[in-house]
N, C-alpha and C positions, 0 to 999 in steps of 0.2 A: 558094805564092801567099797574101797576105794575103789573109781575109775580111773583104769589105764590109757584110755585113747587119747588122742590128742585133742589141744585146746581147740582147735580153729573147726572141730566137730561139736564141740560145746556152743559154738557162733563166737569165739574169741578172734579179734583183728588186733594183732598187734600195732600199739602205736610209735608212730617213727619222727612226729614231726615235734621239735626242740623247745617250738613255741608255746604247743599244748602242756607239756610238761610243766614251763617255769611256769603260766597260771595256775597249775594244780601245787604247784611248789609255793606259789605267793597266797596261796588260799590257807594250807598246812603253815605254814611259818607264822602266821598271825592269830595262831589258838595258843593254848595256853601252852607251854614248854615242860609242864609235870607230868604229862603225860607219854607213855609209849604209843609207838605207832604199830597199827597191823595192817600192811598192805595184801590184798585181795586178786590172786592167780597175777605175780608177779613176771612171769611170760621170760624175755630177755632181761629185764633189769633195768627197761629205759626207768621207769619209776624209780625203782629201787634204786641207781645209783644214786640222785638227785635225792631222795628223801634219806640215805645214809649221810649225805653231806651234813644235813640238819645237824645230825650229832645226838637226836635220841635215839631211846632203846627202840631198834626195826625189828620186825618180824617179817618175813615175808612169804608165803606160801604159794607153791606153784602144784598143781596136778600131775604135770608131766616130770617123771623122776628123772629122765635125761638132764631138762633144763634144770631142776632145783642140783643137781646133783654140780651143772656149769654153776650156779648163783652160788651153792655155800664155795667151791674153789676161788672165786671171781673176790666175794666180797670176805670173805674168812672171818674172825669173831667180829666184825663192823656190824653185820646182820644174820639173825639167827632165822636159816630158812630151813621151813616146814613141808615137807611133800606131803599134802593130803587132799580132801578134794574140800569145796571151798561149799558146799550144801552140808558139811559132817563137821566140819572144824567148829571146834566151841569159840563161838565169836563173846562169850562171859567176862572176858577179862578185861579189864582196867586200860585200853588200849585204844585211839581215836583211829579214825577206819580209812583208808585210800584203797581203789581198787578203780579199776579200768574193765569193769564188768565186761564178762562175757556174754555177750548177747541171749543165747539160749538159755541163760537162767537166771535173768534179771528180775524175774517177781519173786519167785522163792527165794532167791538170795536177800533180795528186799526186804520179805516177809520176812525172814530167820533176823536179819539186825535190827530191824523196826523191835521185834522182842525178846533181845539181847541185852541186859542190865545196867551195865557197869559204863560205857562211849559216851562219849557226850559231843564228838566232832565226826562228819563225816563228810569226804568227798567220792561223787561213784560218779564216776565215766560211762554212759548210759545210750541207750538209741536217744536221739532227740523228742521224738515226742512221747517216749515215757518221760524223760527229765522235764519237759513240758506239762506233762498231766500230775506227775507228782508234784510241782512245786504251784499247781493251780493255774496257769496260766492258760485262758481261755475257758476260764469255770472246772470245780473242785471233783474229784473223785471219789468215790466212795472209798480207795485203799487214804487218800490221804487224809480226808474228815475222819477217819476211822483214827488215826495218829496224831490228829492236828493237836490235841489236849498237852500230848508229851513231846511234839519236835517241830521246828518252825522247818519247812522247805523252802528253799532258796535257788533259782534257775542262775548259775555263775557264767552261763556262756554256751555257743553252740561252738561245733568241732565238724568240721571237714570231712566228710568220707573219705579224703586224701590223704587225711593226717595217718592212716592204717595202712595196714598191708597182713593180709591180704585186703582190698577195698574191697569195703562193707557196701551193699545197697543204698542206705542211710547214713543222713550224717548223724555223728553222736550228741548229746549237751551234759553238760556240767551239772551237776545235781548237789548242793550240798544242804546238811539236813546237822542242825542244834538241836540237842537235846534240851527242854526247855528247864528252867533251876529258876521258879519250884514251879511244879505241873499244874493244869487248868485244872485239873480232875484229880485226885489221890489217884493212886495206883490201884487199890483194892475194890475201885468200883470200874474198871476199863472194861471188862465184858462186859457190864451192863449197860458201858455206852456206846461201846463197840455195837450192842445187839441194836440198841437203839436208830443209829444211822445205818445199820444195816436192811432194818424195815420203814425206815424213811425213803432209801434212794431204791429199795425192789416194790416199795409201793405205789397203788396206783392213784390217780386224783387231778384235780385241776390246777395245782400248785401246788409248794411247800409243806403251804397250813393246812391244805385241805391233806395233804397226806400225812402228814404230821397230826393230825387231829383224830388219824383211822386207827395210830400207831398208841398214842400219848391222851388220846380224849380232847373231843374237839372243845372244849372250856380251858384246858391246859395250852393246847395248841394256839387258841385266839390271845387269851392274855400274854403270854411270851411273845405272840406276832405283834402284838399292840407294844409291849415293850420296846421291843430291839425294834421298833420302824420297819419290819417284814412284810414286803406285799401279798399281797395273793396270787400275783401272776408270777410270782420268783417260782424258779426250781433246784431241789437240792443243790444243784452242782453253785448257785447264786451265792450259797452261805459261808462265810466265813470262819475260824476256830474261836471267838467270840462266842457267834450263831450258834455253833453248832452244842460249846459246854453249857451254854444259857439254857439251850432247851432242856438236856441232860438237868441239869439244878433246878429247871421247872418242877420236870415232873418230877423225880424224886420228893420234893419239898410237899408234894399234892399227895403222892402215895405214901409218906410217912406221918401223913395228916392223922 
């Protein structure tokens, strides 16, 4: 079932300030041009005007049927706008991503595009220190070594709690995320590496290897450490998407022995 309430109960602040836009504008304009855009609870339109200007095919989806109902009048066939709610829209299609995330549902929204098929560009407008932790900055998350095989994270800038209205608590940052072409890992084995760093970073130990070794067998765990130069005093969050598909090709290569 669609939600009817308003955005700014979802944790949405609309953005107002001119400058934050043309960044997100100069980020979109330097991917590749075959692609459609699908902008993410398009709110007022400040986005949306500026990424119609581009001149590809827009999308743009808003929760609140008032505003979408102002957007499709405002922009008429320039962009085709969706009222629906942005945790239920098939994010499937052939379409690079901009959005100005709503605060209250920035993981699952996260999680729903991280495995979504078809994007290969994204920009999301995010609290600062998720855009922070997703893109690694100041050592790796387990939501992002879980993804690092298929999409590189990229921290494009922190944003104002001024730049909104209503002001947010926090300021926002720039989050933007490639789809990698071709993947560290096939596709057809990502739960099995998913599960893998899954039981690396909730396990327990005196390092990496040492938990890596409780997960993966410590003879698996020490040759891959001797490989990649891995100490024993690193902790998950220390590895890199190298690191992390290395160990993934370890064991596998040990357990199809």
């Amino acid at each position: 079932m669609t939600r009817t309430h308003g955005r700014h109960e979802l944790g949405q602040n609309f953005l107002v300030d001119p400058t934050v836009v043309d960044t997100i504008l100069a980020t979109v304009a330097v991917w590749p041009d075959d692609a459609p855009l699908l902008e993410l609870g398009a709110g007022d339109g400040a986005l949306t005007n500026a990424l119609a200007a581009l001149g590809r095919p827009l999308t743009a989806v808003e929760l609140d049927g008032r505003r979408a109902l102002r957007l499709q009048a405002r922009f008429g066939d320039r962009v085709e706008v969706v009222h629906g709610d942005l945790l239920e829209i098939d994010l499937g299609i052939a379409a690079d991503l901009v959005s100005n995330v709503p605060f209250g549902i920035t993981t699952p929204l996260l999680r729903r595009a991280l495995a979504a098929p078809a994007w290969r560009h994204a920009v999301l407008l995010v609290q600062w220190e998720v855009a922070r932790k997703r893109a690694g900055v100041g050592g790796t998350t387990m939501l992002t070594a879980q993804w690092w095989p298929w999409f590189e994270f990229a921290l494009a800038g922190r944003v104002s709690a001024e730049s909104f209205r209503p002001r947010p608590s926090v300021d926002g940052g720039l989050l933007q995320i490639t789809r990698r072409v071709p993947a560290l890992i096939p596709e057809q084995e990502r739960a099995e590496y998913q599960r893998l760093v899954g039981g690396v970073f909730a396990g327990r130990g005196r390092g990496v290897v040492d938990v890596a070794g409780r997960v993966v067998g410590r003879r698996v765990a020490a040759g891959w450490a001797a490989e990649r130069g891995i100490r024993t005093s690193m902790l998950p969050r220390d590895l890199g998407a190298d690191a992390w598909s290395a160990l993934h090709a370890t064991a596998r290569s040990i357990s199809n022995r």
